[in-house]
C-alpha positions in Angstrom: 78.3 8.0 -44.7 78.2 5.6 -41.8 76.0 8.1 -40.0 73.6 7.8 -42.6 73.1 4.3 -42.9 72.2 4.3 -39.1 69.7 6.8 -39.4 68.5 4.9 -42.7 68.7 1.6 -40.3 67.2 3.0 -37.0 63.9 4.6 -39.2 63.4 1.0 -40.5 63.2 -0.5 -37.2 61.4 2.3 -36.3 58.5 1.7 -39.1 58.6 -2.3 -38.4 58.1 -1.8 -34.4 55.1 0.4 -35.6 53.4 -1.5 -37.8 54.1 -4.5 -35.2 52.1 -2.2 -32.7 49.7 -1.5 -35.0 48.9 -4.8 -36.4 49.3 -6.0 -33.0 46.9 -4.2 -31.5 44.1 -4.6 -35.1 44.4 -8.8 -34.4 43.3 -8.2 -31.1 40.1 -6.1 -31.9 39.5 -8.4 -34.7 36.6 -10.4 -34.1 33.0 -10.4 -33.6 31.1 -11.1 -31.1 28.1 -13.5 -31.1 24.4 -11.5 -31.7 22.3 -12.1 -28.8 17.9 -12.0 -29.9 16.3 -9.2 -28.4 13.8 -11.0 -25.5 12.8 -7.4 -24.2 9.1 -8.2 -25.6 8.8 -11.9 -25.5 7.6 -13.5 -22.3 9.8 -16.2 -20.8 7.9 -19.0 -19.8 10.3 -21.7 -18.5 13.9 -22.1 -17.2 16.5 -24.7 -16.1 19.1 -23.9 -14.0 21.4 -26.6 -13.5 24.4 -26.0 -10.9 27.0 -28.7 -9.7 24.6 -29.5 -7.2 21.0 -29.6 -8.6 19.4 -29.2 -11.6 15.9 -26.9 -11.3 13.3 -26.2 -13.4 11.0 -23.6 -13.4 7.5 -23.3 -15.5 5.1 -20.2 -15.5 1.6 -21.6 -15.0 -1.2 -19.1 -14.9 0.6 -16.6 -13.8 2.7 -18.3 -11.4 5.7 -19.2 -11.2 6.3 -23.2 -10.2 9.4 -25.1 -9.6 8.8 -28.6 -11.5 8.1 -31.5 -10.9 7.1 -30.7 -7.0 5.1 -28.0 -7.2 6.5 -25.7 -5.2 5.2 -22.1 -5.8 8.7 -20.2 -6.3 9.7 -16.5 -4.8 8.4 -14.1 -7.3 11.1 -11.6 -6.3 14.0 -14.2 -7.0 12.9 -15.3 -10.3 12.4 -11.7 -11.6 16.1 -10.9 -11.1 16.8 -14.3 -13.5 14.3 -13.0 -15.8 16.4 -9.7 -15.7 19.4 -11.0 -15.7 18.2 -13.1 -18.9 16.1 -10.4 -21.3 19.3 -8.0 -20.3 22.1 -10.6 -21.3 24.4 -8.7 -23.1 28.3 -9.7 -24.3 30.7 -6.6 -24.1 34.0 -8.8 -24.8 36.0 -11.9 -26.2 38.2 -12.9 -23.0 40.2 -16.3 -23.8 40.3 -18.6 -26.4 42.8 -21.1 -25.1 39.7 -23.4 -23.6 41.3 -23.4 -19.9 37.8 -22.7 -18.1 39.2 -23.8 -15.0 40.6 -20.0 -14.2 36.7 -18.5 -15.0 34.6 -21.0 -12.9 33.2 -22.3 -16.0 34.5 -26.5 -15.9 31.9 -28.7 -15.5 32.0 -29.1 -11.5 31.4 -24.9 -11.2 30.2 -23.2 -14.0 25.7 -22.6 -13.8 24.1 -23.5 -16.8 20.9 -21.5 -18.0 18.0 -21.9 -20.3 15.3 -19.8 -21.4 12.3 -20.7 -22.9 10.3 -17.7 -24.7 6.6 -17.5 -25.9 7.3 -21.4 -26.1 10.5 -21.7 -27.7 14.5 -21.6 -27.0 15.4 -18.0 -26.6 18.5 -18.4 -24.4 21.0 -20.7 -23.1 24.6 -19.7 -21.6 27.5 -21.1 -18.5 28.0 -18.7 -16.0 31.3 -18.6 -14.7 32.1 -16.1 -11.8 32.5 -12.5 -11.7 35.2 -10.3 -13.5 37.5 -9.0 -11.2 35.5 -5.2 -12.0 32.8 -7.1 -10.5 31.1 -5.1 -13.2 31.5 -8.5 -15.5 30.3 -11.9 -15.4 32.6 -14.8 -17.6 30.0 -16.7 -19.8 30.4 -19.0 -22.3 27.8 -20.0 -25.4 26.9 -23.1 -26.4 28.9 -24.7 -28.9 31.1 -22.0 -29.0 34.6 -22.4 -27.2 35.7 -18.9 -26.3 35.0 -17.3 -23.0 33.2 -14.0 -22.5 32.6 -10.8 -20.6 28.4 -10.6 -19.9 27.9 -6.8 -18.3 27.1 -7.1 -14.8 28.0 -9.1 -11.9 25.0 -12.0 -11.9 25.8 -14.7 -10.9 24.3 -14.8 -7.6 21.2 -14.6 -9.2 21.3 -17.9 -10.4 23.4 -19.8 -7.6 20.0 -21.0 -5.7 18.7 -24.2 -4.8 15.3 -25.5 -4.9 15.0 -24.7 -1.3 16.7 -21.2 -1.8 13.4 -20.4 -4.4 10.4 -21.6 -2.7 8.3 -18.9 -1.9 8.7 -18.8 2.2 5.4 -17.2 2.7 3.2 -19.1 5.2 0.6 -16.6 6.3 -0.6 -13.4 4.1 -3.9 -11.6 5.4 -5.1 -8.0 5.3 -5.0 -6.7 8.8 -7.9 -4.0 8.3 -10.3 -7.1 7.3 -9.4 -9.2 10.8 -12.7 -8.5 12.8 -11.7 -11.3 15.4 -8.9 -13.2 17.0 -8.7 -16.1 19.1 -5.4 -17.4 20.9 -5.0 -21.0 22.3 -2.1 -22.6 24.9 -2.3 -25.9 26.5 -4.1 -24.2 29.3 -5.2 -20.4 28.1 -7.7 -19.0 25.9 -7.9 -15.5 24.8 -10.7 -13.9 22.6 -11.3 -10.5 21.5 -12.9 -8.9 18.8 -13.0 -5.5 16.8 -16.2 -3.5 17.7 -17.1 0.4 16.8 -17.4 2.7 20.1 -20.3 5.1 20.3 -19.3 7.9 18.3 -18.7 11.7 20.5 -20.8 14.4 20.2 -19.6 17.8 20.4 -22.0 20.6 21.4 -21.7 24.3 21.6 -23.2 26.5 24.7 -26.1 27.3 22.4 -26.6 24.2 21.1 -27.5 25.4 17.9 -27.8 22.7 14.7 -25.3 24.6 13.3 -22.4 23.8 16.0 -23.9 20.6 16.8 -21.9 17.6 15.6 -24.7 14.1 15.7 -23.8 11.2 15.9 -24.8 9.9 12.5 -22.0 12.7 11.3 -19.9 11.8 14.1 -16.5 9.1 13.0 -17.0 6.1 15.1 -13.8 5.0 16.6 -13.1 1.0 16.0 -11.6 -0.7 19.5 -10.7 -4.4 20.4 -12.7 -5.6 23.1 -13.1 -9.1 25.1 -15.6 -11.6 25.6 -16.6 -9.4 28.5 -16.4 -6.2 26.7 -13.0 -4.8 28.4 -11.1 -3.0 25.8 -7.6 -4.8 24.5 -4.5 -2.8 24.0 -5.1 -1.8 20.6 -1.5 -1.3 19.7 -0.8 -5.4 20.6 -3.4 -6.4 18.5 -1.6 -4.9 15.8 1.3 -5.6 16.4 0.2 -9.3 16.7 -1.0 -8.6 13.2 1.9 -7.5 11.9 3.7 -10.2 13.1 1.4 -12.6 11.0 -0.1 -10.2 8.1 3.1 -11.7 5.8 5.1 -15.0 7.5 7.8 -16.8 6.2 9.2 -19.5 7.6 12.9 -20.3 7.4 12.3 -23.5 6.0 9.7 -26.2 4.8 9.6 -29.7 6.4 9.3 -32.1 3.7 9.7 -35.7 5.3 6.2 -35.2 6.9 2.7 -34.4 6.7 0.6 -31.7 8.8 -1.5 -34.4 9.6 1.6 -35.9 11.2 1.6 -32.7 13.6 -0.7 -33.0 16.8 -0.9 -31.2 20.4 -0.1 -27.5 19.4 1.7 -25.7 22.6 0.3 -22.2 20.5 -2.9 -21.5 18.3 -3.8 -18.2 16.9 -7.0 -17.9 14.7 -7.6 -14.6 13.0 -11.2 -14.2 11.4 -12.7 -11.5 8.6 -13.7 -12.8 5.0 -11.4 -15.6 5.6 -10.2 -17.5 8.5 -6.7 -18.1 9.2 -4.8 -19.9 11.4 -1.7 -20.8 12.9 -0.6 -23.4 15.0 3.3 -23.9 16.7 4.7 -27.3 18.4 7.3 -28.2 20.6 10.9 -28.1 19.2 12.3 -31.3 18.1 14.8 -30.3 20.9 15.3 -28.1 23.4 18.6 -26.7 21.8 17.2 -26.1 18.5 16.8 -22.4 17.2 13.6 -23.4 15.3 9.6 -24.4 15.8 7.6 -26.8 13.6 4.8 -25.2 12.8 1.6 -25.5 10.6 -0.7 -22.6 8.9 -3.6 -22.1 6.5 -1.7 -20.3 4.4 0.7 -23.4 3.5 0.1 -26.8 2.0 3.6 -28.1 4.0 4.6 -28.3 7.6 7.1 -25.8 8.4 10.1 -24.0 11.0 9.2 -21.1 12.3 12.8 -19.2 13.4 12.6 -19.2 17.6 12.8 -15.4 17.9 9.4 -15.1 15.3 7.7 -18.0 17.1 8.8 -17.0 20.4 7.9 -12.7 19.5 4.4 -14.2 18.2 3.5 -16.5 21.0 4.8 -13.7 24.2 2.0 -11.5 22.6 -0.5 -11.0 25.2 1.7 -12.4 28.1 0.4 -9.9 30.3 -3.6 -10.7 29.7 -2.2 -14.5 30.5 
């Protein structure tokens, strides 16, 4: 009888640790999460980013994107990955209720907050905390809604920039094929040469028959750099000199002065073909610093040039010196 009533007593306890499992386990699948718009076709046409640091705003104007209120033309490849990050923002999981933010990066003095504008209206808005530890995850939190998130993917990176991190570093973007001439200018040198067709070569058999002969209207003409006296340049310095210059970026814009304010050059370089466009590098500030100021056609601002790129473009040549 007693051995009953402990098997009646032990499946009792049994059922109620079940169920406990069970409903256990249901309260913490229980919820919903918030719906996030679909943005795949609508075309974002503003952001704000504000970090503990800055806040930045960003504005698509004819096609460009512009970091208000300066001006500055923004990285194109930068901004894409936001505007991926944002059309792809997707919640996978509810990770805290308890309003401690301070474990996910997301109190005031270190979460990133976003907005989106899209075909002129709100379309998005959410904190950024850091990454899950998968670094598969990003902790987000929704406005006006106190829980903390999972976001799929590991973004924010993306969006931890400053204004200086998303200005478009391009100084100097040219087409090499259209360069016909360059010039190159130190204190006390001067070097010109130009791009010039060579008289094409004519190939012609023993019999000289017209249908082994090869004229010279047929003939490829082979374009060389030549001189101001007609002595051929090292083609293969030209272009790497070119190369060098065909897309610049500088390592960072000077914005406490003017271009105007920049005088005596120790290097020029003017390139010419549809366009013209120059380049002109100063003395460092001092002798220990590991950048040039420089100026270029290709840039509204003054400029640093890194000292290896200044130094790689203004040794070009050194043996024609």
């Amino acid at each position: 009888m007693k051995s009953k009533k402990e098997y009646v007593i032990l499946i009792a306890v049994a059922i109620v640790l079940v169920l406990y499992l069970v409903l256990h386990q249901s309260d913490r699948t229980l919820y919903q999460l918030p719906e996030t718009p679909d943005l795949s076709e609508k075309e974002v046409t503003r952001l704000e980013i504000k970090t503990p640091e800055e806040s930045i705003e960003l504005k698509k104007e004819a096609g460009q994107w512009i970091i208000k209120p300066q001006d500055y033309k923004a990285a194109e490849g930068k901004i894409d990955k936001m505007l991926d990050t944002i059309k792809d923002f997707t919640l996978t999981a509810m990770v805290s209720e308890s309003e401690n933010y301070i474990r996910y990066d997301l109190s005031e003095n270190k979460k990133i907050r976003v907005k989106a504008w899209a075909d002129g209206a709100p379309a998005r808005a959410f904190a950024i905390g850091k990454a899950a530890p998968s670094q598969r995850h990003t902790f987000v939190k929704l406005p006006d809604d106190p829980n903390v998130y999972h976001a799929r993917n590991n973004f924010r990176r993306n969006f931890d920039q400053t204004v200086a991190d998303l200005r478009d570093k391009t100084v100097l973007a040219l087409n090499t094929e259209e360069i016909q001439a360059v010039e190159i200018t130190h204190p006390d040198k001067q070097l010109k040469f130009a791009r010039t067709q060579t008289e094409p070569e004519v190939a012609v058999s023993a019999d000289a028959s017209e249908e082994t002969e090869k004229t010279k209207e047929d003939a490829p003409q082979k374009p060389v750099w030549q001189d101001t006296e007609g002595n051929e340049v090292e083609a293969s310095e030209v272009k790497n000199l070119l190369n060098s210059l065909s897309d610049l970026k500088c390592k960072s814009f000077i914005n406490d002065r003017e271009k105007s304010d920049f005088t005596d050059p120790i290097y020029e370089v003017t390139l010419t073909g549809p366009a013209t466009h120059t380049l002109s590098i100063f003395e460092k500030a001092a002798e220990d610093d590991n950048t040039y100021p420089a100026v270029s056609s290709g840039s509204q601002y003054p400029f640093n040039l890194s000292a290896n790129k200044a130094e790689t473009i203004m040794e070009a040549f050194d043996q024609e010196k």
